[in-house]
C-alpha positions in Angstrom: -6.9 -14.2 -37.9 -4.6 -11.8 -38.9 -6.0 -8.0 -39.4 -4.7 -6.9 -43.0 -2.0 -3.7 -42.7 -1.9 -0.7 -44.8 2.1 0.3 -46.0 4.3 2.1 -44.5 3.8 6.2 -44.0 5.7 6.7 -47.1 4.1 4.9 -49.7 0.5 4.4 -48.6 -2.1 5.9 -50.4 -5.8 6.4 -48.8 -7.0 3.3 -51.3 -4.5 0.8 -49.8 -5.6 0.8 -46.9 -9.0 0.7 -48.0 -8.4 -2.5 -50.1 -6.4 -4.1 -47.8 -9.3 -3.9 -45.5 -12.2 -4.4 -47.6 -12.7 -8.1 -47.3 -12.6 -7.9 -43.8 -15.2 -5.1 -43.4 -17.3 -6.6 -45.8 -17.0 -9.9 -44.0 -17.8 -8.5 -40.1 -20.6 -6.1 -41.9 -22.4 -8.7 -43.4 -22.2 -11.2 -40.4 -23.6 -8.3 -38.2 -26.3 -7.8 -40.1 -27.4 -11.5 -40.3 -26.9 -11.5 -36.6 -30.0 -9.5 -36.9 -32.1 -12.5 -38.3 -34.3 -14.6 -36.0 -31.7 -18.1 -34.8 -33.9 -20.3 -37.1 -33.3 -18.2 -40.2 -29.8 -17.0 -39.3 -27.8 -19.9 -40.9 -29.7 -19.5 -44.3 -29.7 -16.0 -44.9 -25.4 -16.7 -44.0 -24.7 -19.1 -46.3 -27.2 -19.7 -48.9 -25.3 -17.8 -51.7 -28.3 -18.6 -54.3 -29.7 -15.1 -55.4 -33.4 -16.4 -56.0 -33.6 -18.7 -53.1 -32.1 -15.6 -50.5 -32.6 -13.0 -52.1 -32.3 -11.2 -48.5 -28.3 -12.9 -48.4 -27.4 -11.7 -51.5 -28.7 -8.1 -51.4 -26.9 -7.8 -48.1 -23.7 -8.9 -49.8 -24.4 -6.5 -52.6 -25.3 -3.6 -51.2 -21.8 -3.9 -48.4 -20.1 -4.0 -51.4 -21.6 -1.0 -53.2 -21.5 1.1 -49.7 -18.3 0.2 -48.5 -17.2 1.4 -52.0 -19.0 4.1 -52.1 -17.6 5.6 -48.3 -13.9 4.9 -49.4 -14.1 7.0 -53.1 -13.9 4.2 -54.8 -15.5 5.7 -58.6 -19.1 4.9 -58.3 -21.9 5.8 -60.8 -24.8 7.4 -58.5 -27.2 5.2 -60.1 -25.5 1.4 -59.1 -25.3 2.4 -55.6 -29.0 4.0 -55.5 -30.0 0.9 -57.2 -28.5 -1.4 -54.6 -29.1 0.7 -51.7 -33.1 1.0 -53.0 -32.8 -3.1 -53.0 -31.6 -3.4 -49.3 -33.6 -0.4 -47.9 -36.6 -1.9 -49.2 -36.0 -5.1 -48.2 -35.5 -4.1 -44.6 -38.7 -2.1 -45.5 -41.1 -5.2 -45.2 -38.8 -7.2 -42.7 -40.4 -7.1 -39.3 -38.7 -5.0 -36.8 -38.6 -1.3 -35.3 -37.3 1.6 -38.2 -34.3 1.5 -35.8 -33.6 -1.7 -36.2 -34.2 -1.6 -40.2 -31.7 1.3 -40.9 -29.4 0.7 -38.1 -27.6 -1.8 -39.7 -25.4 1.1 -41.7 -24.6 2.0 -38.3 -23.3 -1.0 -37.3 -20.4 -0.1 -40.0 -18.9 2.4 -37.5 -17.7 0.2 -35.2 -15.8 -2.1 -38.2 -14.3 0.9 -39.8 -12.9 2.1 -36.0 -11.9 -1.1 -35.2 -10.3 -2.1 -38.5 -9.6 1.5 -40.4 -9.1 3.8 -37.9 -5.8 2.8 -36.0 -3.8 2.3 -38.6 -5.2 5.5 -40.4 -4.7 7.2 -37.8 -1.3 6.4 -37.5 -0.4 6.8 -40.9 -1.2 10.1 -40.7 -4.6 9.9 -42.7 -7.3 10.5 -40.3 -8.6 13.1 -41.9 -9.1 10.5 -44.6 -11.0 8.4 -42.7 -13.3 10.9 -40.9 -14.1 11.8 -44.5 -15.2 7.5 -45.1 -17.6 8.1 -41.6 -19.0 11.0 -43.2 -20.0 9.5 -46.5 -21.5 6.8 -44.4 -23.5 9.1 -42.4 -24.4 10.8 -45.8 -25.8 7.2 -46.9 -27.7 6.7 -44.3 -29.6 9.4 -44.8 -30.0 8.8 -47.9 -31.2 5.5 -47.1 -33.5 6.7 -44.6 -35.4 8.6 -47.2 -35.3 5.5 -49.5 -36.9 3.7 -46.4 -39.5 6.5 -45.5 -40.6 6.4 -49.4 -41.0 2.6 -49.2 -42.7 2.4 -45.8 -45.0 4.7 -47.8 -45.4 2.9 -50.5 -46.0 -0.4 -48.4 -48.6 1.8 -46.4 -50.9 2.7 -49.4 -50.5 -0.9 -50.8 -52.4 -1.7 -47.6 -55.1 0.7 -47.9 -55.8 -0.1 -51.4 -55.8 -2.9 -50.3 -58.1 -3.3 -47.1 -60.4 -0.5 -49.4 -61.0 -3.2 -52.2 -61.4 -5.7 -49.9 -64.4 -3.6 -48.3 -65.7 -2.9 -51.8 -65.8 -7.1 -53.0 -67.8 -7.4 -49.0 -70.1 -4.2 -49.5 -70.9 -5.9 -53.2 -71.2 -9.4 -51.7 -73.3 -8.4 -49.2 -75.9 -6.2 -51.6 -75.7 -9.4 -54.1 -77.0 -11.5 -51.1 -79.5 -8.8 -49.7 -77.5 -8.4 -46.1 -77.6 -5.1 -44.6 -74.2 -4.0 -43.4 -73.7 -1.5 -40.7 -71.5 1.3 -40.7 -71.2 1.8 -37.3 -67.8 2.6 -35.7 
């Protein structure tokens, strides 16, 4: 496959480059995060395009979209890529794995930018450019990682409730059926 080249020093602008490459960030981003999916779901999650029936595909599609936008200065509205970014991060919320794992995938971005980005930024001229794109990643992860803290959180007092109401239905089934239940611990 042939990597796709930003113009010449004279005429490139920070946003050719950035288009030219898009596709193929998007592309690698994507496939590196389904790598991430057990074998057996791996195929699915990669080429069901079927918002309802993966919804896990197609928020990964969205949100690469809406990030790799987002680090390159494309115009965004704060609130699409929150909205996006709140879809992913709480999707890899209640996917099994370590928080590593879960919010690592905007890491594995890095190594597509330098690969595909950096050279011929660099030798354009514009790297200051693109240390600015690794920045704004960095400053979405965080801001991902708050989205993921606030979700874990969320997941966390789901299962209290939870567990609590499930103790409440025994403790009244038990007192309907004259059992004596122990509190010991």
């Amino acid at each position: 496959m042939r990597r796709p080249t930003c113009y010449p020093v004279k005429r490139m602008k920070n946003t050719d480059c950035f288009n030219a490459n898009k596709d193929a960030v998007l592309r690698k981003w994507t496939e590196a995060v389904y790598a991430l999916y057990p074998l057996e779901t791996r195929g699915f999650v990669r080429t069901s395009s079927d918002p309802f029936g993966n919804p896990a595909g197609d928020m990964t599609r969205q949100a690469a979209e809406v990030v790799y936008d987002a680090i390159t200065g494309e115009d965004m509205v704060i609130d699409a890529v929150k909205t996006a970014l709140d879809r992913f991060v709480k999707l890899r919320a209640v996917q099994q794995g370590s928080h590593g794992q879960s919010l690592g995938v905007f890491f594995l971005m890095k190594p597509i930018l330098r690969e595909l980005l950096l050279p011929q930024m660099a030798e354009n001229g514009k790297l200051g450019a693109y240390l600015t794109v690794e920045s704004r990643l960095d400053s979405l992860t965080l801001l991902a990682f708050d989205m993921y803290v606030a979700a874990r959180e969320t997941l966390a007092e789901s299962r209290i409730t939870e567990i609590r109401n499930q103790h409440a239905q025994l403790t009244r089934w038990a007192k309907k059926n004259d059992i004596s239940i122990s509190q010991e611990r």
